[in-house]
C-alpha positions as CSV (number, residue, x, y, z in Angstrom):
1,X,0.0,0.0,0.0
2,X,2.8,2.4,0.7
3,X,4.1,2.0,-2.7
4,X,0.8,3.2,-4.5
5,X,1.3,6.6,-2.2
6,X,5.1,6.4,-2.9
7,X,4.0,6.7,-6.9
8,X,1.3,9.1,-6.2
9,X,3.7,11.5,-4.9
10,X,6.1,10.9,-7.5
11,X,3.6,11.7,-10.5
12,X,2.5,15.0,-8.3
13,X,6.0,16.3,-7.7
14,X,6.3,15.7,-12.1
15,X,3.1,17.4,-12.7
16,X,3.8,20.4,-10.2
17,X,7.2,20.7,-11.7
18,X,6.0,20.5,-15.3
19,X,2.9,22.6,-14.6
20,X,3.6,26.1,-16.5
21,X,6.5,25.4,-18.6
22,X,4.8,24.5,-21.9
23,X,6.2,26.4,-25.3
24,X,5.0,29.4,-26.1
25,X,6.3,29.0,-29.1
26,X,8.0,27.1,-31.9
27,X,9.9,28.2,-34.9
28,X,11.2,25.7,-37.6
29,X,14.2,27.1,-39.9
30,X,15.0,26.0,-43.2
31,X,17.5,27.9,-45.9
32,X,15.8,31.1,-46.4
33,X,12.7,30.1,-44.7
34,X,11.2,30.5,-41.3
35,X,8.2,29.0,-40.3
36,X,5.8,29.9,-37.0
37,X,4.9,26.1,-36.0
38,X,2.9,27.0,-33.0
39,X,2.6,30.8,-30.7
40,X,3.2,34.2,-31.8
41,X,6.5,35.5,-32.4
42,X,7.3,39.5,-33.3
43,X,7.3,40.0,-37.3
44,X,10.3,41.9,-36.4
45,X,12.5,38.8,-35.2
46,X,11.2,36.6,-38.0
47,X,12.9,39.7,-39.9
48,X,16.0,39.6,-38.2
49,X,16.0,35.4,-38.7
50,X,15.3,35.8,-41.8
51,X,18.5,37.6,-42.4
52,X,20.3,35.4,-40.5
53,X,19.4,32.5,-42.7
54,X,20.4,34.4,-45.4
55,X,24.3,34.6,-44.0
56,X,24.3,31.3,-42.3
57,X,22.1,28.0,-43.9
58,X,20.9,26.0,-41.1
59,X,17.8,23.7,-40.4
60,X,16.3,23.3,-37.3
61,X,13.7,24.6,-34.8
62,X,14.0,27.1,-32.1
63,X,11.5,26.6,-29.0
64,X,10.6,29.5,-26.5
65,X,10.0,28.2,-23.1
66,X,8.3,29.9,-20.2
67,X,11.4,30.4,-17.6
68,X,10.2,32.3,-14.1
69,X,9.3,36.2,-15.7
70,X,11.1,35.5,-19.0
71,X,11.5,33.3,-21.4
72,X,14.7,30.7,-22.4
73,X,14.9,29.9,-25.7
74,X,16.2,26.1,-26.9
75,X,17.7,25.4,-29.8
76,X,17.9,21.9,-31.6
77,X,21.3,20.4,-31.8
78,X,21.6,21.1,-35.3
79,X,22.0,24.7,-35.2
80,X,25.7,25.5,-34.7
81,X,26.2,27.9,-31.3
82,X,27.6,31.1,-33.1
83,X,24.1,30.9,-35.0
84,X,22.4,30.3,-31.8
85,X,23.9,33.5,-30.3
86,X,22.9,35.2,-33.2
87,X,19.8,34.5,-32.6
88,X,19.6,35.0,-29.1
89,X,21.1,38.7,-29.5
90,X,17.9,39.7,-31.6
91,X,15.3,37.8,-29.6
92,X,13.1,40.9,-27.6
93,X,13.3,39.3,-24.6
94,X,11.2,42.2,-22.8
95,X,7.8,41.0,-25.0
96,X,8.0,38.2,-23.3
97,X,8.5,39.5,-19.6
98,X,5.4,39.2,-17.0
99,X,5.1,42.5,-15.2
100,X,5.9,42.6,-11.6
101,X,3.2,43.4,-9.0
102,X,3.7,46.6,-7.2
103,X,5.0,45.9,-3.8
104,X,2.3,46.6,-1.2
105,X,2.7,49.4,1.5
106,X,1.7,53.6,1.0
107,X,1.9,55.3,-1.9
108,X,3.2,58.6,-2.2
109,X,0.9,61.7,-2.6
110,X,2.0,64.2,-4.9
111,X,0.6,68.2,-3.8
């Protein structure tokens, strides 16, 4: 009986942990092409890509994951690293930020 709680608790702790941290979205890259799979991404970055791709031909699929107020993007293996950081320097990271709640306490008055 203590093994069925034992499992329980193992498949809660995944779930808790995995809770929140789907993609918000996906982006497949061919030569010259890039391709919104699943989300929204700024037409401005698929620009920027774009350009990229025209510099460096690679194939592969970029995924934006939730991470605390940001986001972290991943990048599959076959996208070289100087690519990646290419890609990483044009990402607006601050579209994707969650706004932080004003701390409570009194507000100033102004007069």
């Amino acid at each position: 009986m203590a093994w069925i709680s034992l499992i329980v608790a193992i498949a809660l702790i995944w779930w808790l942990m995995k809770l929140g941290r789907g993609a918000l979205f996906e982006i497949r890259l061919a030569p010259g092409k890039v391709v919104v799979k699943q989300g929204k991404v700024s037409p401005a970055f698929i620009e920027h890509a774009k350009q990229i791709l025209r510099h460096d031909t690679v194939r592969g699929r970029i995924v934006g994951q939730r991470d605390g107020d940001g986001v972290r993007l991943i990048f599959s293996r076959s996208i070289p690293e100087p690519v990646a950081q290419r890609f990483r320097n044009i990402f607006p990271y601050g579209d994707y930020r969650q706004p932080t709640a004003p701390l409570p306490g009194p507000k100033s008055r102004k007069g």
